[in-house]
N, CA and C atoms as a LAMMPS dump frame, in Angstrom:
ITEM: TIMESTEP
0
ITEM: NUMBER OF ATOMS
387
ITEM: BOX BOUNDS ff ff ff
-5.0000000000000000e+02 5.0000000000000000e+02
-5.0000000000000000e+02 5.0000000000000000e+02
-5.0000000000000000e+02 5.0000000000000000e+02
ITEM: ATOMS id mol type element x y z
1 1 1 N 447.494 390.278 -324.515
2 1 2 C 447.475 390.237 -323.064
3 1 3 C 446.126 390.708 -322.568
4 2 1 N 445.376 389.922 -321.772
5 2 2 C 444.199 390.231 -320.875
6 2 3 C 444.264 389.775 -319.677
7 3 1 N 444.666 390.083 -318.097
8 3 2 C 444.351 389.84 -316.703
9 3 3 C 443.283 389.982 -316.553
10 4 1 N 443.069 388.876 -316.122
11 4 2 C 441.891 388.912 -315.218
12 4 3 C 442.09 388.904 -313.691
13 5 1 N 441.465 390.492 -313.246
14 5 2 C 442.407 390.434 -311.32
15 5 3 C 440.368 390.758 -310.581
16 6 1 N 439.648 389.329 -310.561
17 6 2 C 438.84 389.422 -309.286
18 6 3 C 438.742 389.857 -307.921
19 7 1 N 438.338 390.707 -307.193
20 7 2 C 438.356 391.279 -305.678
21 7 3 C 436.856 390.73 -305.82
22 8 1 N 436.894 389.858 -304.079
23 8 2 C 434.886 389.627 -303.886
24 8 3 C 435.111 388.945 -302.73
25 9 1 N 433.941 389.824 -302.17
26 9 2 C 433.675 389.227 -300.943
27 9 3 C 433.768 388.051 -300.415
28 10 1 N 434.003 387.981 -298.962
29 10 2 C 433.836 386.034 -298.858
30 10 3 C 432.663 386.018 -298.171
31 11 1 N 431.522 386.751 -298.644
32 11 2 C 430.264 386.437 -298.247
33 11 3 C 429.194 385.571 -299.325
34 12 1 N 430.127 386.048 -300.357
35 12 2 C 429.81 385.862 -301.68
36 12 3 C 429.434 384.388 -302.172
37 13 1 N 429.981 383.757 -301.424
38 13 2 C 429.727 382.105 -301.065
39 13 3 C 430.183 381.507 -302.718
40 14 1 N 431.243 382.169 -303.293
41 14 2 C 432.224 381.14 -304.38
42 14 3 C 432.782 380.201 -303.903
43 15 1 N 432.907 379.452 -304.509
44 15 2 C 433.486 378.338 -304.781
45 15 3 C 435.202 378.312 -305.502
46 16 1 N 436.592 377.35 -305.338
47 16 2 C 436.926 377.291 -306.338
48 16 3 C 436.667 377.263 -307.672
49 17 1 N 436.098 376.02 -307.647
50 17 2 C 435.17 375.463 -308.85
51 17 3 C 434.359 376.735 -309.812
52 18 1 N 433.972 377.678 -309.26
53 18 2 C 432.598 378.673 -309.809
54 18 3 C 433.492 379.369 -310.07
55 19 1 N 434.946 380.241 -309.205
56 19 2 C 435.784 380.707 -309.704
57 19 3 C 436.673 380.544 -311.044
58 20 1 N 436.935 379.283 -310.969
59 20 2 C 437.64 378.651 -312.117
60 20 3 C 436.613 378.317 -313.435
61 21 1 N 435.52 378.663 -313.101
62 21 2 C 434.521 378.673 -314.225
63 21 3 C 434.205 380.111 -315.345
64 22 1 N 434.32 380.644 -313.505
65 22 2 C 433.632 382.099 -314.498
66 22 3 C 435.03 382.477 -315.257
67 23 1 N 436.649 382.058 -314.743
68 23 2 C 437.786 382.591 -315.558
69 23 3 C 437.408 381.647 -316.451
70 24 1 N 437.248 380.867 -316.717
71 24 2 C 437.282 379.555 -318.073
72 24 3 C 436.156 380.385 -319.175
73 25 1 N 435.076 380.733 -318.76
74 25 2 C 434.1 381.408 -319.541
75 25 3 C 434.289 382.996 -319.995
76 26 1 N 435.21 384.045 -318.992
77 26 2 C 435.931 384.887 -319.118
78 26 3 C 437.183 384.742 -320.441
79 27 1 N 437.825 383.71 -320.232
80 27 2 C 439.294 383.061 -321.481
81 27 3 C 438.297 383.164 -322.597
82 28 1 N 437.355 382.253 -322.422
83 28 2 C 436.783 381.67 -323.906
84 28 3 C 436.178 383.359 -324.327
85 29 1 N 435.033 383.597 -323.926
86 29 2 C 434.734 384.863 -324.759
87 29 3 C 435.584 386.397 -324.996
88 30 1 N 437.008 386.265 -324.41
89 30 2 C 438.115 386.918 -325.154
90 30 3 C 438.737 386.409 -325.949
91 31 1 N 438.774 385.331 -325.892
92 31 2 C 439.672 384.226 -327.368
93 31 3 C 438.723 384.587 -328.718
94 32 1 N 437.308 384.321 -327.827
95 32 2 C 435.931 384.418 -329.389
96 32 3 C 436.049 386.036 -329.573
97 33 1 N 436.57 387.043 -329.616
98 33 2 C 436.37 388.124 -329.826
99 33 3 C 437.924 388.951 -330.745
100 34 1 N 438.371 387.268 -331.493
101 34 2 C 439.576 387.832 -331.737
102 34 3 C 440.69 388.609 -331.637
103 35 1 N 441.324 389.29 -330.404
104 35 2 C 441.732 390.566 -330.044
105 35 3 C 442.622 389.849 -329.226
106 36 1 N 442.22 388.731 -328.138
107 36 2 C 443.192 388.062 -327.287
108 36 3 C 443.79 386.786 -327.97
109 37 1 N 445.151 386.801 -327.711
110 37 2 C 445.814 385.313 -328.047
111 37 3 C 445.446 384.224 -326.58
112 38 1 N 445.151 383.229 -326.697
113 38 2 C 444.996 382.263 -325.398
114 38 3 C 446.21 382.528 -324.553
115 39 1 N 447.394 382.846 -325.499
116 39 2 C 448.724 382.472 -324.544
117 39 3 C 448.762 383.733 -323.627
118 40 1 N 448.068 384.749 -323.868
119 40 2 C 448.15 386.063 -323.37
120 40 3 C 447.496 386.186 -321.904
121 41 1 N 446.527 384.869 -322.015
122 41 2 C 444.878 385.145 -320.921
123 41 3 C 445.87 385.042 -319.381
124 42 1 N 445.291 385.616 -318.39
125 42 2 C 445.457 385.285 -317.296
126 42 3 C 444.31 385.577 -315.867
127 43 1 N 443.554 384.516 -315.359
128 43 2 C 443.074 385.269 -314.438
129 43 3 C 443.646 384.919 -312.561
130 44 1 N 443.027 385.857 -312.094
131 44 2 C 443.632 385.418 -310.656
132 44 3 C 442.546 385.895 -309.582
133 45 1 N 442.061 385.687 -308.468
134 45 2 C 440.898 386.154 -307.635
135 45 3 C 441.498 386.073 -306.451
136 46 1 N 441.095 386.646 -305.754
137 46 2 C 441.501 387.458 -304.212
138 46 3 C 440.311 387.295 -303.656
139 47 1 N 439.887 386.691 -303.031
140 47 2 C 438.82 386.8 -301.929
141 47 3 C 439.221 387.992 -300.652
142 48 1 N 438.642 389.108 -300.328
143 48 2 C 438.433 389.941 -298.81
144 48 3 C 437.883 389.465 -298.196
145 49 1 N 438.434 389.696 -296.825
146 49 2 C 437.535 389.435 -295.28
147 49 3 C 437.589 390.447 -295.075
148 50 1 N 438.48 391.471 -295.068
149 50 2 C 438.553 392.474 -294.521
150 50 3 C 437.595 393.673 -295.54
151 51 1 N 436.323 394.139 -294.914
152 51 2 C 435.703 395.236 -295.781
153 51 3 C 434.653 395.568 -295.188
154 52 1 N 434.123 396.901 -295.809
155 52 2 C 433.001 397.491 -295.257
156 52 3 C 432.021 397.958 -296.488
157 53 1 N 430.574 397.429 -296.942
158 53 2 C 429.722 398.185 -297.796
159 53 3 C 429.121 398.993 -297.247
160 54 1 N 428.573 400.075 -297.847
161 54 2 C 427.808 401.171 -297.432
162 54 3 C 427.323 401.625 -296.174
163 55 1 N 425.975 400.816 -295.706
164 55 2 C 425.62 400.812 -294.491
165 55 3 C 426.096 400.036 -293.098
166 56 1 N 427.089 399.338 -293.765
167 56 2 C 427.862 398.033 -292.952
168 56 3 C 427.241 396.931 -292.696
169 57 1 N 425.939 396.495 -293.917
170 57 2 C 424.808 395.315 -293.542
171 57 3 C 426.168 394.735 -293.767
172 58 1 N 426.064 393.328 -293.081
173 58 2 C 427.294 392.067 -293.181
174 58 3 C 426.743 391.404 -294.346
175 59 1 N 425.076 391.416 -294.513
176 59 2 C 425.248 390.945 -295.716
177 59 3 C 425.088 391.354 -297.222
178 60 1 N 425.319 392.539 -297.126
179 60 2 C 426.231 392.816 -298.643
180 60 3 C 427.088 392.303 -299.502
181 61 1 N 427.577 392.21 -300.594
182 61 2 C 428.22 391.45 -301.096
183 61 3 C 428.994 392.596 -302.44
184 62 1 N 430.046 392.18 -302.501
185 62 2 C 430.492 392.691 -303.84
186 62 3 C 431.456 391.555 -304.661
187 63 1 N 431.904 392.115 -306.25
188 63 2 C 432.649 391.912 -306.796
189 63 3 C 433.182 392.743 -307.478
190 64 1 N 434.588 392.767 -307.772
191 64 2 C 434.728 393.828 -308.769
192 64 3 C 436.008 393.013 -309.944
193 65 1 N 435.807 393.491 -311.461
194 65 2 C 437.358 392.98 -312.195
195 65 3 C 437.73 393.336 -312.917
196 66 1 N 438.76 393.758 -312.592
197 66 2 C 439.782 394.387 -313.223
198 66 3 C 440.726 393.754 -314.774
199 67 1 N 440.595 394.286 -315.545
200 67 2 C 441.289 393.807 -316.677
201 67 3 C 442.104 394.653 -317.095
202 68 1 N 443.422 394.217 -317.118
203 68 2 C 444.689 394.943 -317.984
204 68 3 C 444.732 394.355 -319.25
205 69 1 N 445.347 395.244 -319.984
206 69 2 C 445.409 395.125 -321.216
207 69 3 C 446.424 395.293 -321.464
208 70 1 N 447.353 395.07 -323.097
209 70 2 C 448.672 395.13 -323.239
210 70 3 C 447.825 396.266 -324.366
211 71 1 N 449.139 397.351 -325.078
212 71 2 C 448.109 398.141 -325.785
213 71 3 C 448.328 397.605 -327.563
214 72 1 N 447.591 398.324 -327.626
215 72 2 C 447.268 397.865 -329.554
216 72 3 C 445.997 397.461 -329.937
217 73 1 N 445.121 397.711 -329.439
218 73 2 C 443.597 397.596 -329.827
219 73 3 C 443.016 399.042 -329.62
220 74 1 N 442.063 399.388 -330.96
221 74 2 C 441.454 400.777 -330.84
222 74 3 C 440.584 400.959 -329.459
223 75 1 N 439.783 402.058 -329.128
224 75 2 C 438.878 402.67 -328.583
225 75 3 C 437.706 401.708 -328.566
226 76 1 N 437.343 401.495 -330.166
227 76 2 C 436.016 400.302 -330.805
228 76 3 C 436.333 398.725 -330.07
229 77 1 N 437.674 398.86 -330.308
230 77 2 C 437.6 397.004 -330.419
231 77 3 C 437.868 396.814 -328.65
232 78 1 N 438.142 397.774 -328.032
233 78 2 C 438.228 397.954 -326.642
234 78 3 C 436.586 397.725 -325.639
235 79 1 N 436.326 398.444 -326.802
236 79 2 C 434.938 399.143 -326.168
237 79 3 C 433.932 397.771 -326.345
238 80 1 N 434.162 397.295 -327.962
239 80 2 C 433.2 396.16 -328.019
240 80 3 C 433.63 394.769 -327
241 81 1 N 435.065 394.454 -326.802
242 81 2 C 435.317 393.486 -325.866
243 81 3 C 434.819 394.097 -324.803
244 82 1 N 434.761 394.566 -324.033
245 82 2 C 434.244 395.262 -322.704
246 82 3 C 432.869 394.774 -322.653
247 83 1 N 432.239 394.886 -323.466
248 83 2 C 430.973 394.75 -323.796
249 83 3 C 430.354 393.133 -323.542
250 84 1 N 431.439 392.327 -324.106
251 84 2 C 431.179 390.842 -324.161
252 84 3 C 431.768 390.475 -323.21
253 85 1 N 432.733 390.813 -322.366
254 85 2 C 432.809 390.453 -321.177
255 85 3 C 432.193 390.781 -319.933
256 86 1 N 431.616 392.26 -319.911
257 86 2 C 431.024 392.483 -318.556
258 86 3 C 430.11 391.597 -319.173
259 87 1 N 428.907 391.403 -320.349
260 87 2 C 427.761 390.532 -320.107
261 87 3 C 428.193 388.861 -319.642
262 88 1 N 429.378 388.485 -319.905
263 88 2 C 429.782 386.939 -319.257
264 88 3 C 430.368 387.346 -317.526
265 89 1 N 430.662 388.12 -317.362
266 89 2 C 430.932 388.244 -315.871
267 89 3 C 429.363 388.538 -314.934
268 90 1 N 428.67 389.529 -315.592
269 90 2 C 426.975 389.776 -314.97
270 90 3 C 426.456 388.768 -314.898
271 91 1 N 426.608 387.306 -315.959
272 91 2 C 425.89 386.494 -315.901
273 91 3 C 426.32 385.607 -314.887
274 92 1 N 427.513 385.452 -314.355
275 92 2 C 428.217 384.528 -313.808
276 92 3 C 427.588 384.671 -312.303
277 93 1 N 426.886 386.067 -311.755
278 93 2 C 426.491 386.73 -310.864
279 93 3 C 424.871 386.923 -310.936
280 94 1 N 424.286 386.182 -311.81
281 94 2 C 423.128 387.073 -311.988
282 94 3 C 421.741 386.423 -311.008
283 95 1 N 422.464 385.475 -310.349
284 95 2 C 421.295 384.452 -309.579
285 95 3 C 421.576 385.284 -308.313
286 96 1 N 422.806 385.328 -307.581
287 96 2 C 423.196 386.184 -306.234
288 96 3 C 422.828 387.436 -306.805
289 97 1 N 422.817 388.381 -307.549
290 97 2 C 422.353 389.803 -307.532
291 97 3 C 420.909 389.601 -307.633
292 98 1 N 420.486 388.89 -308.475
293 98 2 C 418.605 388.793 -307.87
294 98 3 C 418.373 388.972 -306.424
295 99 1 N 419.132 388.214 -306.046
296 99 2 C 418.614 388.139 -304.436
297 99 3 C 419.063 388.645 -303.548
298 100 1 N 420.707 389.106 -303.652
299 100 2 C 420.977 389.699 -302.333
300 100 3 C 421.397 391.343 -302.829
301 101 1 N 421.892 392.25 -301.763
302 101 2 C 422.421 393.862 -302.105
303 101 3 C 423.953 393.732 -302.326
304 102 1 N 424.267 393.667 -303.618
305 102 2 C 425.533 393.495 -304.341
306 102 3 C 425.891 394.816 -305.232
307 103 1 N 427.255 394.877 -304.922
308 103 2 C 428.075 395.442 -305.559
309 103 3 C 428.651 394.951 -306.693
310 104 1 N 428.639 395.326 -308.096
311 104 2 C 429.096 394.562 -309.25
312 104 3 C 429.82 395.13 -310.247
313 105 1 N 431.172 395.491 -309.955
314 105 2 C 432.074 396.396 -311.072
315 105 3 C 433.067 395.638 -311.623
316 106 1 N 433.163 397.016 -312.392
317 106 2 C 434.528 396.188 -313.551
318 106 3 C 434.975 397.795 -314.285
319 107 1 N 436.162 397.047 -314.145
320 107 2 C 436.996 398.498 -315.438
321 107 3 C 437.93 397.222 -316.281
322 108 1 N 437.916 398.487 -317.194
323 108 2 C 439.246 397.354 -318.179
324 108 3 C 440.245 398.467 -318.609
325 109 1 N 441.774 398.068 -318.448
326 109 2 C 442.952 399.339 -318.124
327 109 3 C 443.672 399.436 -319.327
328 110 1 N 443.921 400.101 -320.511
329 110 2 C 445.096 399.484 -320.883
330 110 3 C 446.591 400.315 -320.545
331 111 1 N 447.432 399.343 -320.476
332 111 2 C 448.854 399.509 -319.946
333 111 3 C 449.903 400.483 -320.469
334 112 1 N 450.028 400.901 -320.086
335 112 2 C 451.442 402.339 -321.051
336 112 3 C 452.56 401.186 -321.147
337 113 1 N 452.717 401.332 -322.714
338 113 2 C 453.675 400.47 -322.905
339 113 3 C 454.842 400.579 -322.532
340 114 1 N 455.387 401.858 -321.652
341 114 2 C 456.805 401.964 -321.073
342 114 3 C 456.881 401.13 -319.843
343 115 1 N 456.043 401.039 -319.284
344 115 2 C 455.834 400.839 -317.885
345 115 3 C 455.319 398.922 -317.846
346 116 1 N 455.561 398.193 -318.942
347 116 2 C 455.047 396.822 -318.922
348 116 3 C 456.385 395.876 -319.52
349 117 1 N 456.917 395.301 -319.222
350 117 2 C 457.903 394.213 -319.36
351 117 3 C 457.291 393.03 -319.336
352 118 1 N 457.442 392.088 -320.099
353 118 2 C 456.994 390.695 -320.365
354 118 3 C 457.971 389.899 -320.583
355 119 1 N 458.134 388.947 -320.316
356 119 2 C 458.913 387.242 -320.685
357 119 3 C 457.742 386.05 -320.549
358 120 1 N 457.679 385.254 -321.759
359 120 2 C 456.741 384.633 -321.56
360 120 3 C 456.696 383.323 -322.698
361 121 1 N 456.923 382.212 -322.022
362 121 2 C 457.381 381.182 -323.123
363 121 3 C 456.006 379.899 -322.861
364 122 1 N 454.748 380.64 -322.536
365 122 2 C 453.462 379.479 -322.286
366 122 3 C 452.792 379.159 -323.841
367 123 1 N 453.516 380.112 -324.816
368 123 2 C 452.99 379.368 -326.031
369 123 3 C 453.688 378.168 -326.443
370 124 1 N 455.059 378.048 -326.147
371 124 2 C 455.935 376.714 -325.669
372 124 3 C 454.708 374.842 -325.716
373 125 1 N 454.178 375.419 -324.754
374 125 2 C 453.394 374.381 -323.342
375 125 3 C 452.221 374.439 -323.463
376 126 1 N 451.498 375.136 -324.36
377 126 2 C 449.8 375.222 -324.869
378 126 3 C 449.454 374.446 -325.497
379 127 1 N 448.415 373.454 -325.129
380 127 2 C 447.814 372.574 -326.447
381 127 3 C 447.497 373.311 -327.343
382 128 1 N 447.671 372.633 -328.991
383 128 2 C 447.099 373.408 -329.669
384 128 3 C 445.673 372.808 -330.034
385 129 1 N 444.427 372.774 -329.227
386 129 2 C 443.114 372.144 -329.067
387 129 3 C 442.393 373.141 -329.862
């Protein structure tokens, strides 16, 4: 299990399309890092209107993403995925942070396994490509 939960500005000038890219490029380099099953991936993005950065310039910009985790991966193999994903999420951003005053975070959570319930039959319905 890996969520992907995007919060970002709608100054930010995404796109569906750029959205559904950076999760497509997000899937792939957790699949390449052996640790995630595909059937596990999920992302989802929230665009705000409603917000305030620092000084209240309007044109500020942020993003931030959040990744849950299901647990069973060490500290290392945590630490090294973290690693390969913030650099595919920075990059996805790295033309708008040249140029404008952006906000750019990320945490990655993992889940107490008491507190997580799953049902989930998308390995069913997955190509196997």
């Amino acid at each position: 299990m890996a969520h992907f939960i995007l919060e970002y500005s709608d100054n930010l000038g995404e796109t569906d399309e750029s959205i559904q890219q950076l999760f497509a490029d997000l899937h792939d380099a957790a699949e390449s890092t052996g640790l995630f099953p595909r059937k596990g991936l999920r992302g989802r993005a929230y665009v705000c209107h409603q917000y305030r950065m620092a000084d209240g310039n309007p044109e500020h910009t942020f993003a931030h993403l959040e990744i849950k985790l299901g647990v069973g991966r060490s500290l290392e193999e945590r630490k090294s995925a973290a690693d390969v994903l913030f650099a595919v999420y920075s990059k996805h951003f790295e033309d708008h942070f040249a140029s404008h005053g952006m906000a750019l975070s990320f945490e990655m959570k993992e889940l107490e396994p008491v507190t997580k319930f799953n049902k989930n039959n998308i390995a069913d319905y997955i190509s196997a490509d």
